[in-house]
Structure formats: C-alpha cells, structure tokens
N, C-alpha and C positions, 0 to 999 in steps of 0.2 A: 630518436629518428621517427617513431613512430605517431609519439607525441604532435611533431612537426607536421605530419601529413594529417593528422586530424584538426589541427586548429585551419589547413588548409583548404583541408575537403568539407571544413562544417560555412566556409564561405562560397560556396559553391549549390549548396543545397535547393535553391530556386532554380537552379537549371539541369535537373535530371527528371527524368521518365521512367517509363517501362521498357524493355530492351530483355535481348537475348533469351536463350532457352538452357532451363537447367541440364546438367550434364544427366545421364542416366546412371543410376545409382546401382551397385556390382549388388547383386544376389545376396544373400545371407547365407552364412554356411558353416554347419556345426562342423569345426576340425578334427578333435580328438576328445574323447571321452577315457576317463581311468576312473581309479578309486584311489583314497590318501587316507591317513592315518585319522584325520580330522581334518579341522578347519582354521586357521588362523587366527589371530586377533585382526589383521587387516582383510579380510576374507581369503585369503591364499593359502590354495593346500601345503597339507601336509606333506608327508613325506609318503611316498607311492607305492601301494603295496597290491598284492595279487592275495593274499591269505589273512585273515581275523583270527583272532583265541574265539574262542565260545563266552568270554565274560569282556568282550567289545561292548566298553560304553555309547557305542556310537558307529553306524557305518555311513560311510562317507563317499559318495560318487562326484564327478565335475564335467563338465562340459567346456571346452574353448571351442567360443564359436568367433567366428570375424564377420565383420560388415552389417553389423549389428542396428540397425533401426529402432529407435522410441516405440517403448510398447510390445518388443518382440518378446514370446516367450520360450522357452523350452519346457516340454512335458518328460518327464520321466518315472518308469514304470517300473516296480520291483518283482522280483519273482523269485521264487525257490523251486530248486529241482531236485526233487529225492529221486535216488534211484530206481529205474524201472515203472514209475507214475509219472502224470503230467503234472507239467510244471505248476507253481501257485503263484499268482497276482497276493502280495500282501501289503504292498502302499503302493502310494500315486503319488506326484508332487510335479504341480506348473513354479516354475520359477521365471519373473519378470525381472525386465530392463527397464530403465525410467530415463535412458538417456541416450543417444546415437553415438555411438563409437564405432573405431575399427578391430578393438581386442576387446572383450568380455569373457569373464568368468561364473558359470552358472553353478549353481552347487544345490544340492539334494542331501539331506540328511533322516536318519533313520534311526529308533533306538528301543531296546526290548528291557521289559521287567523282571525277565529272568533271561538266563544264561541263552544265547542263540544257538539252534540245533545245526548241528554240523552238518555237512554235504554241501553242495554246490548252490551257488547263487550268482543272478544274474542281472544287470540294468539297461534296459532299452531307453532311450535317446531321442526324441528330434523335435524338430522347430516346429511350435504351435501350425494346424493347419496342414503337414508334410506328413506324408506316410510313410515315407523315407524314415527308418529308425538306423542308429547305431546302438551297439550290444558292445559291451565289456562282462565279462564274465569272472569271477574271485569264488574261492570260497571259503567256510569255516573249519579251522583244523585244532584239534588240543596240542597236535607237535608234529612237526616231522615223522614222519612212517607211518602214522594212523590213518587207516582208510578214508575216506570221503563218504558223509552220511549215513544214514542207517534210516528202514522204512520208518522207523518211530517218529521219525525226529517230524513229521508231518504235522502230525497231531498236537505240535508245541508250539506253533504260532496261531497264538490268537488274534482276530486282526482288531478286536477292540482295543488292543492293549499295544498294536505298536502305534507307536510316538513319533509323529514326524514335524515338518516346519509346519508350522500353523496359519502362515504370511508369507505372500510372494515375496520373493525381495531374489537380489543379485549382488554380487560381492565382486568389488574389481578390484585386480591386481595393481598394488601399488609401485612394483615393477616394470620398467620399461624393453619389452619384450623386442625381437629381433626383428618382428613385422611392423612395430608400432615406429621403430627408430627409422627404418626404411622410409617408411609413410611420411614420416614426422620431417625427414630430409626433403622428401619427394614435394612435400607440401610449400616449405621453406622458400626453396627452390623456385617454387610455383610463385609465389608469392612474391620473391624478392623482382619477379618476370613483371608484374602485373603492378607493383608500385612504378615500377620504372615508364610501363606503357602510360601510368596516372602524371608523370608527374610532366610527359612531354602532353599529354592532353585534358588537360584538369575539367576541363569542362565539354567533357565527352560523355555522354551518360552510360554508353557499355565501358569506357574506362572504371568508371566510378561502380559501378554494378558487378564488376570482374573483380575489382580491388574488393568490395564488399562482400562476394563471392567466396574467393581467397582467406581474405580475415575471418571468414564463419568456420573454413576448412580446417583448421589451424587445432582446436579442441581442445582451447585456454583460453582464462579469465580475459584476460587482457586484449585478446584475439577477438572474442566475442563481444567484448562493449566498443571495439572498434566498426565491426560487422554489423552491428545494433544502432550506432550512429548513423550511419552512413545508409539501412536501409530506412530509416527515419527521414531524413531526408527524402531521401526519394521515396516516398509515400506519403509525406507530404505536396511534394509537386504533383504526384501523378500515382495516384493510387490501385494501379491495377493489380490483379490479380495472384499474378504471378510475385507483386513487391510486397502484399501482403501476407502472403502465402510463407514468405523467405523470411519478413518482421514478424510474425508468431512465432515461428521456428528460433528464431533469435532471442526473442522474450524467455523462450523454454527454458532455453540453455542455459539461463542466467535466472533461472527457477520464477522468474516475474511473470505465473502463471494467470494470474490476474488478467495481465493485460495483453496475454499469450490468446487468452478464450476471447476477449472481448474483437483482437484483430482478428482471429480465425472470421469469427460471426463477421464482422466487417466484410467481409468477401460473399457473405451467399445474397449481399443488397443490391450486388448490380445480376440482373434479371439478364444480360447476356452471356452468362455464368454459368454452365452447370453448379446446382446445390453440392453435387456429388464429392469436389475436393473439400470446400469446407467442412462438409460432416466428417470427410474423411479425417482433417486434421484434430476436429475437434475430438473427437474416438481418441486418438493418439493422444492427447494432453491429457482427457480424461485419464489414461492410463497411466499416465506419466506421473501427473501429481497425485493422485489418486482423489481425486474429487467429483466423482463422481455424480454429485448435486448435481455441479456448476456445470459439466457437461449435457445432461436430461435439460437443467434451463437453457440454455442453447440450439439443444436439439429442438425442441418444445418450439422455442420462437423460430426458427426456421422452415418447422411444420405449418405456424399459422399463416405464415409470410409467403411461402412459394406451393403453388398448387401442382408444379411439375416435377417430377420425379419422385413424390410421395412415397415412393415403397424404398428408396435408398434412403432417407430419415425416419421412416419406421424401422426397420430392418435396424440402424446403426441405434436408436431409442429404443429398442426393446433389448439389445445387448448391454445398455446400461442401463434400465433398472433390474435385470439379471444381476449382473456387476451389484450394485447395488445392495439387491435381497442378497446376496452371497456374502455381506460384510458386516450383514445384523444378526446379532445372538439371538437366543435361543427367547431370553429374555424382551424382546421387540417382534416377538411371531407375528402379532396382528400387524404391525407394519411393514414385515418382513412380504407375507403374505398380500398383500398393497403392490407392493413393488412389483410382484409377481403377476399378482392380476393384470397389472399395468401393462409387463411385457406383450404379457398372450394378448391382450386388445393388439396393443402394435402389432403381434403376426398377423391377428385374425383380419385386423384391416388392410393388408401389405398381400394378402392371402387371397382375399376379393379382387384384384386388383392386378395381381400379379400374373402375367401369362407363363405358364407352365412350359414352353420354350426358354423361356430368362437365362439367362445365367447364376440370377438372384436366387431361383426358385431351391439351390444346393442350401445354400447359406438359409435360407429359409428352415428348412427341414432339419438344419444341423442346432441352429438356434431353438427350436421345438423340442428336441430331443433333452438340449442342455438346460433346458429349463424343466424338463421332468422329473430330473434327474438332480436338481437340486435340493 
C-alpha cells in the first residue's frame, strides 16, 4: 500500500510549498527512577532491587523518561549517607539520547575496587538544565538483620578509584512498552486519517505535508524514508524554512548526518530567518552524531554570514568547542586547551555585546562556569 502512495506522491513533487505549522511538542519527562541488579545485553535493566551485598560488582541506577527530544540528557548524581554525617557526592554521570522518541531508558553505572561500605545510599535524577530532581534511595547490606552503615565506612570511598561510564550513551529498551503501543495505535490511526485526506487531494500541498508529517511520526525505517521523500520534494519546490527544518530532522533519523548539517545550514541563508532555529538544530545533530567538528564548521559559517543575532551563535559555538575540549585525552592537552581558548573568545565576545537584561545572559554565565570546570 504504502509503496503505491510513494510512487504516487513522488509524481506530484513540482506542486508542493510551505504550508502549515508544527504541532507543539509535549514536555519531557523523567517518569520513574529505580535501581536493578545490572544492565542487560540489550540495555534493559535488570531485575529491581532496593539492597546490594557489599562485594556488588556494579551499582546500577535507571531513569524512564518519555517524550524524549535529540540531544536530551539526564544528569545523575551519587551519594552516600553514613549515619548522623552529611551526605557524600561520590560520582556524577550525564547520560545522552542521540534520537527523538516517546520511551527511553537512561542508565547510570558505578563500580568500586574494593568491597562497598555499608549504609545508605542514594541517586538524584533529572533532565539536563531542570532543578527538578528525582531520588531513589537503596542501600548496602551483608544480610538481613544487620544494621545499616557504620561511621567508618566513610573513610572507604575513594573518589579516585570509583569507576563509572566514561561516555555518554543511552540504552533503549527493545521491548514494546504499554505507552509506546498506545502511541504506536494513536499514530497508525493518525496516519491511516491523513493518507485517506492524500489520496482524495493528491496535489494539495498540506495534504502532502500532513501525509509527510504523519510518516515522520511513525519512528521506523520504512516510515521515515517515506517522510524523507516526500519532504524532498517539497524543498525542492519551495524551500522554506519550516520544510527545511522538518528535511534535516528526517536526514537525522536515518543517521544521514551528512546531509542533515548541510540542510540545517541551508536555513540560516535566507536573511528573513531568524539564525536562531538553525543553530538551534544544528546543536542538536551535533549532539546526536557526535561530531562535533562538523557542527563548529557550521556554526563558524553562519558567524561570517549573518551579522544579526551574533550572541545566539557565539553562545551555541562556544558550547561546542567545550563539547569538543571535553572528548580529548589527556594526551592532545595543547589542543585540548585550543578548543577551550576558542570557547571563552565566543563568551568574551557574546559578553561585549550582550545586554545583561537578555535572557541569554543565564546561559551565558552557566557556560563560563562549565568551562572552568573542565
């Protein structure tokens, strides 16, 4: 069937535009947070536990969040509570998404070179950017009936020596969960609505752009080189903003990041454009594929190119080569150190410039920090 409608809709292609406005996209939102026994061979926890032995090869926290956006990350934060002292910060871990969905699984891992000191422990939770945390709380026991911690055990985390992920990364469940099947009907549904409006008006351009809509929504192969046709065409005829914006986003999904950066860029050359979505998007892919080069060349040409809003592509160009300096070893210092210098120009110039009313001016100072701190 669907075959049929693309050999249909690719003879139509000379007669589509720009048309309609994207739906608004629901919040992100961390669900539930637990702890499992470990981690999967397909990234899916383990089995769900509240208590560890003290010779845990591994502690294991997870996040489900929904309505999950390219590029989102979650931060999570470890701590230990001995009794009657304050609590201890002993790892940290951002974990990234590299792809838009409606269920994702985030997972946090931890692991000590000797035996873990018993007492209470805890992991705070939330989406890069929210002060909003969730807490799950576990702790270490030798067996049933033995107290909880002891002041000693304080003095037995070293934090040189705990071992955590070393790379952001995200692990999704190869199971079809109870909100994704809903979705997945809801979508179906949607969809079979929207071929039906295509096929009594084939050469409607919001027919073709809703169908195109639709088949992006879908979040499979075969959905998205249909969505990817179709927004080809129409960016072909009529290349605004809003169809380039939707053909990047299509390119992503089907990892042809390539040509993902190259449409983004395409969008900051018409001068009646805020710059501000396409750096926006181009951030995101950077993130996504992790190429961070190719995103600074981008940002870079759109610095030379538009003289307005200057501090919104410094601001987004100093958080990648941040990104950047943050993925070179120890062994590349002097270019490590490059990348860095590079950032603080982009503040220092975004800084002159910037009125301290802005809204920018937050993201500004938060960027400054995270770069000392590297």
């Amino acid at each position: 069937m669907r075959k049929l409608f693309f050999l249909c809709m690719c003879s139509l292609f000379l007669f589509v535009g720009s048309l309609c406005v994207a739906e608004a996209a629901k919040p992100p939102l961390l669900a539930e947070l637990f702890m499992a026994s470990g981690v999967n061979p397909d990234g899916w926890p383990g089995e769900r536990v509240t208590v560890y032995p003290p010779e845990a090869p591994l502690l294991s926290v997870f996040a489900e969040c929904r309505n999950v956006s390219a590029g989102m990350k979650v931060r999570f934060v470890w701590y230990f509570a001995p009794p009657g002292k304050e609590k201890i910060r002993f790892a940290e871990y951002t974990a990234k998404n590299p792809v838009r969905r409606k269920t994702a699984i985030f997972h946090s891992t931890v692991s000590l070179e000797k035996e873990w000191p018993e007492g209470d422990y805890f992991v705070e939770a939330g989406l890069d950017g929210e002060k909003k945390m969730k807490t799950v709380r576990f702790s270490v026991k030798k067996g049933e009936g033995v107290s909880s911690g002891s002041a000693g055990g304080v003095k037995k985390i070293p934090p040189a020596k705990i071992k955590q992920d070393t790379h952001e990364q995200v692990y999704f469940s190869g199971k079809d969960t109870a909100l994704e099947k809903e979705e997945r009907a809801r979508s179906e549904t949607k969809l079979a609505e929207k071929e039906a409006v295509f096929r009594k008006n084939p050469a409607e351009i919001s027919a073709v752009l809703d169908l195109a809509d639709a088949y992006a929504a879908m979040n499979d192969a075969a959905s998205a080189s249909l969505a990817l046709a179709l927004y080809k065409g129409l960016a072909e005829s009529s290349p605004s903003d809003m169809i380039l914006a939707r053909l990047a986003d299509a390119y992503a999904r089907l990892s042809l990041f390539d040509r993902a950066f190259t449409t983004a860029l395409r969008r900051s050359w018409n001068p009646l454009i805020s710059p501000e979505g396409p750096v926006s998007q181009i951030l995101l892919l950077a993130g996504a594929s992790g190429d961070w080069e190719r995103g600074i060349d981008c940002l870079r040409q759109i610095l030379a190119e538009r003289e307005d809003e200057r501090e919104v592509t410094l601001l987004a160009l100093a958080a990648l080569y941040a990104e950047k300096s943050r993925v070179l070893s120890e062994k590349e210092k002097k270019l490590r150190d490059e990348y860095r210098s590079a950032a603080a120009g982009c503040l220092d110039e975004a800084e002159a410039s910037l009125p301290r009313s802005s809204g920018m001016w937050e993201n500004l100072l938060r960027l400054r920090k995270e770069l000392e701190e590297l």
